[in-house]
Each structure stands twice: as structure tokens, then as C-alpha cells.
C-alpha positions as CSV (number, residue, x, y, z in Angstrom):
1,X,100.3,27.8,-93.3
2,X,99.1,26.3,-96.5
3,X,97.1,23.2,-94.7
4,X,95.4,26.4,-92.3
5,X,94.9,28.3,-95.7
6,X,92.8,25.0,-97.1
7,X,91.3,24.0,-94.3
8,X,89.6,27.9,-93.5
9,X,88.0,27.6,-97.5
10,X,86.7,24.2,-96.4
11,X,85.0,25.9,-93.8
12,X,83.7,28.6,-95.2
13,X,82.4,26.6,-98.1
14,X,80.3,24.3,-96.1
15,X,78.8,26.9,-93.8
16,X,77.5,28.7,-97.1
17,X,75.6,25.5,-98.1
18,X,74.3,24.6,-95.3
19,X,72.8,28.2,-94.6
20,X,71.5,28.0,-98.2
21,X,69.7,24.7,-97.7
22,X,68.4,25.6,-94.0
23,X,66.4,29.0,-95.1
24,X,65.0,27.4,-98.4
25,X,64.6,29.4,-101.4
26,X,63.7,33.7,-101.1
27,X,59.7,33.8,-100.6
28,X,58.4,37.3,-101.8
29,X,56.1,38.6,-99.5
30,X,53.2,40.1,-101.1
31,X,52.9,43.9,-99.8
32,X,49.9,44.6,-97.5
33,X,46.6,46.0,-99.3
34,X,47.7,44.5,-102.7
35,X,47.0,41.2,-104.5
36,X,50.4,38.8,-105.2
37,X,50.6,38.3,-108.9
38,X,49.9,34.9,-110.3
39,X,51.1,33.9,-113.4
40,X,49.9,30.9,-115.2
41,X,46.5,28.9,-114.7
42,X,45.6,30.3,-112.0
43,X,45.4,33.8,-112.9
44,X,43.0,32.6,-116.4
45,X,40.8,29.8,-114.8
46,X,38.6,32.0,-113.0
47,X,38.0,34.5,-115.8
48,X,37.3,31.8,-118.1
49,X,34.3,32.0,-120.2
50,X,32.1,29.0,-121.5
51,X,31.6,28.3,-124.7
52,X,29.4,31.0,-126.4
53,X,26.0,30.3,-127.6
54,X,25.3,33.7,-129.9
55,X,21.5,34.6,-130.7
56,X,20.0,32.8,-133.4
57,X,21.8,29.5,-132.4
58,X,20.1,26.5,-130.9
59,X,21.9,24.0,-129.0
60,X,20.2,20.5,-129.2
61,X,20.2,18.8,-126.0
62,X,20.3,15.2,-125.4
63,X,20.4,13.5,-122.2
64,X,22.6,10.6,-123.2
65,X,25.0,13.0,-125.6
66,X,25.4,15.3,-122.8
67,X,25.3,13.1,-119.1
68,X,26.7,16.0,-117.8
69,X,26.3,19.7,-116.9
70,X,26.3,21.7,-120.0
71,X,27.0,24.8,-119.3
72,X,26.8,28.3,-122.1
73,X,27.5,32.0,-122.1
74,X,24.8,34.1,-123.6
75,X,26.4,37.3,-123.7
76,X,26.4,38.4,-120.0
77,X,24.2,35.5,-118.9
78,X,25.1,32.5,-118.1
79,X,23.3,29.2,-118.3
80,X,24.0,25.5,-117.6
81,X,22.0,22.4,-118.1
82,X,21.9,19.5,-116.2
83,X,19.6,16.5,-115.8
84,X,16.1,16.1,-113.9
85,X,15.8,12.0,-113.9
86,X,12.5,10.2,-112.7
87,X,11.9,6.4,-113.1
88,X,13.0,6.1,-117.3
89,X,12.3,9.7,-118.2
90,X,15.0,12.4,-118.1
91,X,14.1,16.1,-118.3
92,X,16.7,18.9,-119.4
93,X,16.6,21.9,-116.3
94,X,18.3,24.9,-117.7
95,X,19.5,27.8,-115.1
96,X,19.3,31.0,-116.4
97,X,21.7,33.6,-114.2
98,X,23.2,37.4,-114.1
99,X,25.3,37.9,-111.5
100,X,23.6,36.9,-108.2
101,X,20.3,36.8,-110.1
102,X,19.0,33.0,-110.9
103,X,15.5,31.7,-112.5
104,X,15.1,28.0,-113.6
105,X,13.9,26.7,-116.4
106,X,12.3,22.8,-115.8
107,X,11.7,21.0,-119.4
108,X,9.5,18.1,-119.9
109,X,9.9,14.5,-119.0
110,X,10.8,12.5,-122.1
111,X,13.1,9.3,-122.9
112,X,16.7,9.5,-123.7
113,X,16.7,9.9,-126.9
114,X,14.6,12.9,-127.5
115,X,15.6,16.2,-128.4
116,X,15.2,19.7,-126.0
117,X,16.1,22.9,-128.0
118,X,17.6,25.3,-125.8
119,X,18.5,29.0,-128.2
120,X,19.7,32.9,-127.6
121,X,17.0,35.0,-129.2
122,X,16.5,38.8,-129.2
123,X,13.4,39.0,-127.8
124,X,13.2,43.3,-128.3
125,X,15.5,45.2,-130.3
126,X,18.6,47.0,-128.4
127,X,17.3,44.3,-125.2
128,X,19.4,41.7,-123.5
129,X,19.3,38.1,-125.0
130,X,17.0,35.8,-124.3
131,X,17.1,31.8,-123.8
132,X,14.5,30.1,-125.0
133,X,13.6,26.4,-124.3
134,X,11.6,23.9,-126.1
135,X,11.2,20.6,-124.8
136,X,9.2,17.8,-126.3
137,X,7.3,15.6,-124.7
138,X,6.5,13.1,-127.1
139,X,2.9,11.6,-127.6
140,X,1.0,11.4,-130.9
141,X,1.3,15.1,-132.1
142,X,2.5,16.3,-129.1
143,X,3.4,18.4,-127.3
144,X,6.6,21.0,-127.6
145,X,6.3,22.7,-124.5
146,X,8.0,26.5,-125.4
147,X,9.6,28.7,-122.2
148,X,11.6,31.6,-122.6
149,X,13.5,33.3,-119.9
150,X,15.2,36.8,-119.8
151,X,15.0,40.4,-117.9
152,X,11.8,42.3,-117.0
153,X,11.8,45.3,-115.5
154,X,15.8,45.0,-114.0
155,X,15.2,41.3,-113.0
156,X,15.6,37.5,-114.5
157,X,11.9,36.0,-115.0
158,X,10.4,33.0,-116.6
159,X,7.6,33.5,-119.5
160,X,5.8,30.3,-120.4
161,X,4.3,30.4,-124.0
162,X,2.2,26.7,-123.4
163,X,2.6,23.8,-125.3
164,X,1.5,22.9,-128.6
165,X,1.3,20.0,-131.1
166,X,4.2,18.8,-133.3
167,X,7.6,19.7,-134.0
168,X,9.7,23.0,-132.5
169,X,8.2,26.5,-133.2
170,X,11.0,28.1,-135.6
171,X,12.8,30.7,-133.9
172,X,11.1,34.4,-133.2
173,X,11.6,37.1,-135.4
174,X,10.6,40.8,-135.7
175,X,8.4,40.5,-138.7
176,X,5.9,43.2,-138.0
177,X,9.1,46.1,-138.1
178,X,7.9,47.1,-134.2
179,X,11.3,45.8,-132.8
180,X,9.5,43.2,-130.7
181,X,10.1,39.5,-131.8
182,X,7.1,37.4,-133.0
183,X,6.3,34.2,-132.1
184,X,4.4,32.6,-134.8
185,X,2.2,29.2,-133.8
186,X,-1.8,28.2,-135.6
187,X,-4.1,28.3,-133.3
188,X,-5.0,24.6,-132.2
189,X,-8.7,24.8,-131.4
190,X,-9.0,24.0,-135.4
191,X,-7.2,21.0,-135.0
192,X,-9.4,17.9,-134.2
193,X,-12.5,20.2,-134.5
194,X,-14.3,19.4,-137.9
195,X,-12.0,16.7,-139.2
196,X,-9.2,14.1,-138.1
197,X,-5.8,15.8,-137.1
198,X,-4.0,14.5,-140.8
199,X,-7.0,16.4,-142.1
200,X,-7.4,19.5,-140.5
201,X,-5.8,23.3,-140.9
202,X,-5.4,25.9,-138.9
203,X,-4.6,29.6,-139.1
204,X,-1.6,31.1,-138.1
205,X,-1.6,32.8,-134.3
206,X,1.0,35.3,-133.7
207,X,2.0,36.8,-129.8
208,X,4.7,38.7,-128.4
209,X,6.2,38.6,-124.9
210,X,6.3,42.2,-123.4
211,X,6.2,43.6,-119.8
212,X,6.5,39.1,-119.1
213,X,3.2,38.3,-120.5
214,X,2.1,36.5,-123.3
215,X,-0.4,38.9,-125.8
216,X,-1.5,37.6,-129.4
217,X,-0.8,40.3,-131.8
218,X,-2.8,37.7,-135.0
219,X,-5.0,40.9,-135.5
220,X,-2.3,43.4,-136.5
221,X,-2.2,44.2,-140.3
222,X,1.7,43.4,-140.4
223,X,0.9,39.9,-140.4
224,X,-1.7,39.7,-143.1
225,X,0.7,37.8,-145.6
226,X,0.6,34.9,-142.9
227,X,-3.3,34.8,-143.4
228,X,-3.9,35.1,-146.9
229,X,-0.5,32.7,-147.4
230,X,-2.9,30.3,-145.2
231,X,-5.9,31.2,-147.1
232,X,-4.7,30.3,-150.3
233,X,-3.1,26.9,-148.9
234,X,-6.7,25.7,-147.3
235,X,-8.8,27.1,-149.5
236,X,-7.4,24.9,-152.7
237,X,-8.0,21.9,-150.3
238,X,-11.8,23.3,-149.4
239,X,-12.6,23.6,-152.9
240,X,-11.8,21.0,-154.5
241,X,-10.5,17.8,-151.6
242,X,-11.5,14.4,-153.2
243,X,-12.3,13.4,-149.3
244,X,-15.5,15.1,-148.2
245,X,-13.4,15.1,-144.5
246,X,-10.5,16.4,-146.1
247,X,-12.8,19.6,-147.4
248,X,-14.2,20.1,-144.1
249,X,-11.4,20.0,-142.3
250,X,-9.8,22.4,-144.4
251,X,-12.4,25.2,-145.0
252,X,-12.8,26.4,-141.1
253,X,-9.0,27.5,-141.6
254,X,-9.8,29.2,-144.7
255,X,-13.1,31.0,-143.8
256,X,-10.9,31.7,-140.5
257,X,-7.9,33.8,-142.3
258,X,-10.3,35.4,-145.2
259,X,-12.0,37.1,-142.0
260,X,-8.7,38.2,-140.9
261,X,-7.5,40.3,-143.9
262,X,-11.3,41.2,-144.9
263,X,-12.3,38.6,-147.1
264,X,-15.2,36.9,-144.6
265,X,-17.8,36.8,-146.9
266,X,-16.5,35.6,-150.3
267,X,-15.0,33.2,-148.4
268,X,-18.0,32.2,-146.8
269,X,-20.1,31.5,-149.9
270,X,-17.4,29.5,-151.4
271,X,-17.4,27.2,-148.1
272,X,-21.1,26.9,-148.6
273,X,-20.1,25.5,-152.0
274,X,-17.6,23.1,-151.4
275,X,-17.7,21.6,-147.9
276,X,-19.8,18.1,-147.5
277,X,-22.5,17.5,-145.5
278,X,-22.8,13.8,-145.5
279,X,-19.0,14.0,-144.1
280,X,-19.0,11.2,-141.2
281,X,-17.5,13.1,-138.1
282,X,-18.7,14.7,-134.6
283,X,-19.0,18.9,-135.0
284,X,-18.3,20.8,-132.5
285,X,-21.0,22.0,-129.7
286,X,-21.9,25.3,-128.0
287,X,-22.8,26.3,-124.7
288,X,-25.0,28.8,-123.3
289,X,-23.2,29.9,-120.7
290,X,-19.5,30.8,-120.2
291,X,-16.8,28.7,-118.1
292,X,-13.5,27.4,-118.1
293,X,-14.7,23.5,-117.3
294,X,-16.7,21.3,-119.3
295,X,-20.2,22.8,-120.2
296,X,-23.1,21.1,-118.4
297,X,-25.0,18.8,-119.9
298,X,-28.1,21.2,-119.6
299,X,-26.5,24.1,-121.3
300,X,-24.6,22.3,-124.5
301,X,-26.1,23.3,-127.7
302,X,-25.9,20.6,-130.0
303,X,-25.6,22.1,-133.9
304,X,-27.5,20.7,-136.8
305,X,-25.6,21.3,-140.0
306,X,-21.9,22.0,-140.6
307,X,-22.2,26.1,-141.2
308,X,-24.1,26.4,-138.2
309,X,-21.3,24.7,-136.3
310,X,-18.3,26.0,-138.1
311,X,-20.3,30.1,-137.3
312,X,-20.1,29.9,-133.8
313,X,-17.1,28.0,-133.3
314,X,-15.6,31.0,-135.5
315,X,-17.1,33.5,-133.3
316,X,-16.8,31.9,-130.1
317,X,-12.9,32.3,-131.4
318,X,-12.8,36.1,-132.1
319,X,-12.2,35.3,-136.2
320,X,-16.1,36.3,-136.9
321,X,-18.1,39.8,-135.3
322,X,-20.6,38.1,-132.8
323,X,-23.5,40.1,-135.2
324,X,-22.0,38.9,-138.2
325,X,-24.7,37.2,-140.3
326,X,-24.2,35.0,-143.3
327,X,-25.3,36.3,-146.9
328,X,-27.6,34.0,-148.5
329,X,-25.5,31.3,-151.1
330,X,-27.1,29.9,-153.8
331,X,-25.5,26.2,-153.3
332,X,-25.1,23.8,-156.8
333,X,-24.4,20.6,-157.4
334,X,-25.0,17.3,-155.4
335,X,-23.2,19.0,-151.8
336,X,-23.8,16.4,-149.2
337,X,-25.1,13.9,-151.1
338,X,-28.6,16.0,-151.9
339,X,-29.4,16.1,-156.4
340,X,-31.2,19.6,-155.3
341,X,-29.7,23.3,-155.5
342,X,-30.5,24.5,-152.0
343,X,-30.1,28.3,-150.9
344,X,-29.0,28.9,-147.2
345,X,-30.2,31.7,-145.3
346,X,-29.7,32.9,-141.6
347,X,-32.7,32.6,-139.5
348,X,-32.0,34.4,-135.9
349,X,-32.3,32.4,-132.7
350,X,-32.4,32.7,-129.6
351,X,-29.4,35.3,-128.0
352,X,-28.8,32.6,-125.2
353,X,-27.1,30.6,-128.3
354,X,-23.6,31.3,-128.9
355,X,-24.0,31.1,-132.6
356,X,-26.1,33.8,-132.4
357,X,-28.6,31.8,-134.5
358,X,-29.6,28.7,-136.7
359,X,-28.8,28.0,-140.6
360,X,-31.9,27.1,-142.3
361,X,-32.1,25.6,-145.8
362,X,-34.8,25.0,-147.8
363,X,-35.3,23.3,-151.4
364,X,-35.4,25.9,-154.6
């Protein structure tokens, strides 16, 4: 009886593992309608957030520091960067997405080691961020090439704000108090215009982006501190630069931002004092009709002095009223190489000029 005893627990003992290791471990079966609960990586990976880039941060892309796709949070949009490559120039190509919603962003073609500046901005106050991308070129003096991406009327659009010479625009601010974020450049056309780059100032331009267009808000009288800041800068340099270039190329700027807060015709007279006639360089022209190409050969208006240049390049530019004419100014000294005081006046000519008219002078 004992040996039957032992030999039934045998038995039973080996039927129980091998029913164990025939049905495998107890799968639980997830109940129809319901998702099965994951525990671990799995249930976090897809949730994950990348790193975030808050407004007022830049994030300086490199093509060799960052070989691969870059990729931000914005608050709720997302954006990653990854390379654009064509022959030895690499481009940064930022895509800018909410939700199913996508817009892209190309930046300019540029070796290795330059540096594209991609930031979260508040464009409007209470508004959804905004990236912002600028992407240098490189070249003598230029060019930064400035986009900005964000909604517009419920939808993901791309706003480009041009290029423009030197280093990155600082990032936009509401300085005006309207709750829109300004944008705060100088307005190019002065550069190269009446002096060598080195040599020449320019006024401040200011613009806002609203409604996805680009409007220049310089005339506003919240930004007259950026004028008469400017004013003061160029107009020491005017008045007294050793260089005869350096003067001219410096009194357009300030004759520019006294007409902005008011000031045009002190200003004036003082130019009439200081800048150099004798100054070796090519003024600007005019034209007697309007277009967008080069102004043919038959209609370019070829200036004789430097006021009568720097007047209707300063109202071809909005900074002088079209019938603004020029007090007389009693001018001392040896100015442009001449022993004799000379007084200017304005002498009308004809309306087809864009200058309106032509600066006289005659011996006292």
C-alpha cells in the first residue's frame, strides 16, 4: 500500500507541471471597448515633450553642432530643424506645426560654420508664440535674412520681414505700450547713398506684423526717443567729422530723424553748415518718372550739389513733405573748400523733378 501511496503523488506531481508549462503563464485579456493598461516606457514615450524653447530664448543653430534633427516645443507648437545641403552650403529648414497644421520655414544657404537664430517671441500681447528665424548669409555686410512664423486668423502662416545688412535684429518688443511687438531695423537706402558703408548712418525703421503683413509704424510718436537718440549720435559726427566723407555720410541720417520728431529745419541749416562739398563720392540720382526697375537713361536726373541730392532723396523716402522748401542758411567758413560765406536759397524747378526743385548759391 505504501509503494501505491508514493507512486499516485508521483503522478500527480508531474501532471501538475506539465499542465503548468503547456498553457504558459495567465495572459489578461483586455476587456472589449477599453484600452489595456501599460505601465512603463511605453505608456510615457508617446506623451513626451521636447525640450522647451520659452519666448525670449534663441536657440543658435549650427549645421555641424547639430547634424541632426533638432527638434523644440514652443508652447503648443512644435518645431524641428533639420538640414537643407547643396554642393558646400548647408541651410537650417525649420517646420513650424499645431496639430495637423504645418508651414516651413527655408533659411539661407551659408557654410558650416555660420550661425541661424531660431527664437519664441510674443508677437501680440495674450497671442500664441511665435518662432522667429534669422539666418545669415554671409557676404560683406550682409545679409540676415529675418522670417517669422505663427497663427493668422485660426491658421499657421509665414511672414517674411526681408533681409538686411549685418548682424541679427535684437529680438521684438512692445515698446510703443499698443501690445503689438516692434521690430526695430534703420532703414538701408542711407547706407552706401552719400558715403562709404564704414561711413554712413541711418535712421531707425520700425514695423509690426499684423493681420500677416509687414507695416512700418517709424512715424508713430511712441518711437520718437529712437529718432532723436539717432539724431544726437549723427548729428555730433555731421558737425564736427575730421573726414569731409565721414560728415556727409552722417548728416542725411540726422537731417532724416530731426524731420521725424519736428526738428527739420534747424537741422537743415546746421547740415548746410557742416557737410563738405569737395567730398569725393557719387550722389545719388532722381528720376522723373516712377518704377520699380532701373530708371531710364532718358529720365535720370543727375543733381548738382550735395543739398539738392540729399532733398529729394529725403523726400523721395517719406522723411521730408514733397512741398517742403529749404529756409535760406547763411553758410561760414571755408565749406567745400570755397574762402567765401555763401547763402543757399531754393529756386523751384521744374514739377517733373522729383526734388521738387534746384539749390542755388550765390557769392555774398
Amino acid at each position: 500500500m505504501a509503494g501505491i501511496t508514493v507512486l499516485v503523488a508521483v503522478l500527480v506531481v508531474a501532471l501538475g507541471w506539465s499542465l503548468v508549462h503547456r498553457t504558459g503563464p495567465v495572459v489578461q485579456r483586455p476587456v472589449r471597448g477599453r484600452s489595456p493598461a501599460v505601465t512603463g516606457n511605453a505608456a510615457t514615450e508617446p506623451a513626451r515633450r521636447a525640450p522647451e524653447l520659452a519666448i525670449g530664448q534663441t536657440l543658435e543653430w549650427t549645421s555641424g553642432g547639430m547634424p541632426g534633427e533638432t527638434v523644440r516645443q514652443v508652447g503648443p507648437i512644435r518645431l524641428r530643424v533639420r538640414r537643407r545641403v547643396e554642393d558646400d552650403a548647408v541651410a537650417p529648414v525649420v517646420e513650424v506645426s499645431l496639430g495637423r497644421d504645418a508651414v516651413t520655414i527655408v533659411g539661407e544657404l551659408a557654410s558650416e560654420g555660420f550661425t541661424h537664430r531660431i527664437s519664441a517671441i510674443r508677437n501680440s500681447a495674450g497671442g500664441s508664440p511665435v518662432v522667429m528665424l534669422q539666418s545669415f548669409s554671409g557676404g560683406a555686410h550682409c545679409c540676415n535674412h529675418i522670417q517669422v512664423a505663427g497663427l493668422s486668423s485660426g491658421r499657421l502662416k509665414v511672414v517674411d520681414l526681408g533681409s538686411s545688412d549685418g548682424e541679427a535684429m535684437p529680438l521684438p518688443y512692445d515698446m510703443s505700450g499698443d501690445g503689438v511687438a516692434d521690430f526695430v531695423g534703420v532703414d538701408e537706402a542711407f547706407l552706401y547713398a552719400f558715403a562709404p558703408y564704414a561711413m554712413s548712418f541711418a535712421p531707425p525703421v520700425v514695423r509690426n506684423v499684423t493681420g500677416g503683413r509687414v507695416i512700418d509704424v517709424s512715424r508713430n510718436g511712441a518711437f520718437r526717443r529712437l529718432f532723436r537718440e539717432e539724431m544726437k549720435r549723427a548729428g555730433e559726427t555731421c558737425r564736427s567729422g575730421g573726414d569731409g566723407v565721414d560728415r556727409n555720410g552722417a548728416c542725411p541720417s540726422y537731417v532724416a530723424s530731426a524731420a521725424r520728431i519736428g526738428q527739420l529745419e534747424p537741422a537743415w541749416a546746421e547740415m548746410m553748415r557742416s557737410y563738405a562739398a569737395d567730398a569725393e563720392w557719387v550722389l545719388p540720382t532722381g528720376c522723373t518718372v516712377r518704377s520699380k526697375a532701373e530708371c531710364p537713361e532718358a529720365a535720370r536726373i543727375v543733381y548738382k550739389s550735395y543739398p539738392e541730392a540729399l532733398l529729394a532723396f529725403l523726400k523721395e523716402r517719406g522723411y521730408v513733405p514733397a512741398g517742403w522748401s529749404p529756409p535760406q542758411v547763411l553758410q561760414d567758413g571755408p565749406i567745400g573748400g570755397s574762402d567765401e560765406a555763401t547763402v543757399w536759397s531754393y529756386v523751384p524747378g521744374p514739377v517733373t523733378r522729383s526734388s521738387g526743385g534746384r539749390m542755388r548759391a550765390r557769392a555774398s
